[in-house]
C-alpha positions as a printed Julia matrix, in Angstrom:
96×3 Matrix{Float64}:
  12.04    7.94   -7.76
  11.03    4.84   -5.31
   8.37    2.33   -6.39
   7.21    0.06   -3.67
   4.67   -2.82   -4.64
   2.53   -4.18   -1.38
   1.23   -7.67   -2.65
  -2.1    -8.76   -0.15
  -3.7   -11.55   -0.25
  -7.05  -11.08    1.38
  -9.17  -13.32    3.55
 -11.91  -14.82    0.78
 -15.58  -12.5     1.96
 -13.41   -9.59    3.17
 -12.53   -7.6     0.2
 -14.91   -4.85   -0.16
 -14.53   -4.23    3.64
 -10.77   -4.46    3.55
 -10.46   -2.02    0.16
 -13.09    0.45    2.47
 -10.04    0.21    5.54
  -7.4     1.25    2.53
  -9.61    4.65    1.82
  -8.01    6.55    4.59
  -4.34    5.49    4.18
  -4.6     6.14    0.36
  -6.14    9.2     0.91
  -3.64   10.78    3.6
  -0.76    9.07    1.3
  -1.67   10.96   -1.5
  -1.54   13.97   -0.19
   1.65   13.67    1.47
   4.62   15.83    0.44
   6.78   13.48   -1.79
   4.26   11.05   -3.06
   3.35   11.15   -6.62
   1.02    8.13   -7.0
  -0.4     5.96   -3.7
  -3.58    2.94   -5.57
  -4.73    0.18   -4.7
  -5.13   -2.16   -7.31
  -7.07   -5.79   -7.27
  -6.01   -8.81   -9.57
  -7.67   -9.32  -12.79
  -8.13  -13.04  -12.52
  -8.27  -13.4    -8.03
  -9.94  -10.29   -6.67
  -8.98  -11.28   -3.73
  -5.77  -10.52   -4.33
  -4.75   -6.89   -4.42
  -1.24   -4.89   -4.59
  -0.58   -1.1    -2.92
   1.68    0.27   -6.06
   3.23    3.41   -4.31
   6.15    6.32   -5.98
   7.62    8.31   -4.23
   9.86   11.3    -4.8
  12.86    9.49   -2.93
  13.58    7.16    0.17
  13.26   10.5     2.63
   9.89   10.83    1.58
   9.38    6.8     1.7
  10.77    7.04    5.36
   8.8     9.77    6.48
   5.62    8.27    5.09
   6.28    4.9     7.39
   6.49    6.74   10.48
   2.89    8.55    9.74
  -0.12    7.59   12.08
  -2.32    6.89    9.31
   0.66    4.44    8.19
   1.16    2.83   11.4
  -2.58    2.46   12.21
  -3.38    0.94    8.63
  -0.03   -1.8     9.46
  -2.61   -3.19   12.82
  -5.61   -3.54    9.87
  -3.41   -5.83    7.69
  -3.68   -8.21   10.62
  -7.25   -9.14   10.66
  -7.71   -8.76    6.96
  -4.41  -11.03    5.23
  -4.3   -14.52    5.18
  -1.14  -14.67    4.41
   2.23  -12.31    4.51
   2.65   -9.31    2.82
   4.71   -9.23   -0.25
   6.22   -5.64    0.08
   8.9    -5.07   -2.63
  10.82   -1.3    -3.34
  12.23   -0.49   -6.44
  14.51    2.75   -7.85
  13.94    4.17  -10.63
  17.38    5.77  -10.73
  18.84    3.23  -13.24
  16.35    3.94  -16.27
């Protein structure tokens, strides 16, 4: 199994509109063959912060998912939302 974290910082006034702009991605994602879990989560003491937590089956299904439309199109979004890089982070879960 692959975990991938995506750690967003969001511009302060732009958070409910930028979780609205995650609906479609997280939908699609979840339905994809290969993912298990796709949520967005928001930080319990800055809500403007907010982390993707993904798993997936295995890298294939990681790699196919980042060549999806609804993928690519959300990556263009990040742009006017962030105000500062994405923290993206992928983990195995093959060692536990």
């Amino acid at each position: 199994m692959i975990v991938v974290t995506a750690k967003m910082n969001v511009k302060t006034g732009q958070r409910n509109e930028f979780i609205s702009s995650c609906q479609d991605l997280i939908d699609r994602s979840n339905k994809e063959d290969g993912c298990i879990s796709y949520k967005l989560y928001s930080d319990t003491y800055n809500p403007d912060e907010l982390v993707m937590l993904e798993f997936w089956k295995d890298i294939e299904s990681l790699n196919i998912h980042m060549e999806t439309d609804h993928f690519k199109k959300f990556g263009y979004i990040l742009e006017e939302f962030l105000d500062s890089e994405i923290d993206i982070r992928k983990y195995t879960a093959d060692a536990i």
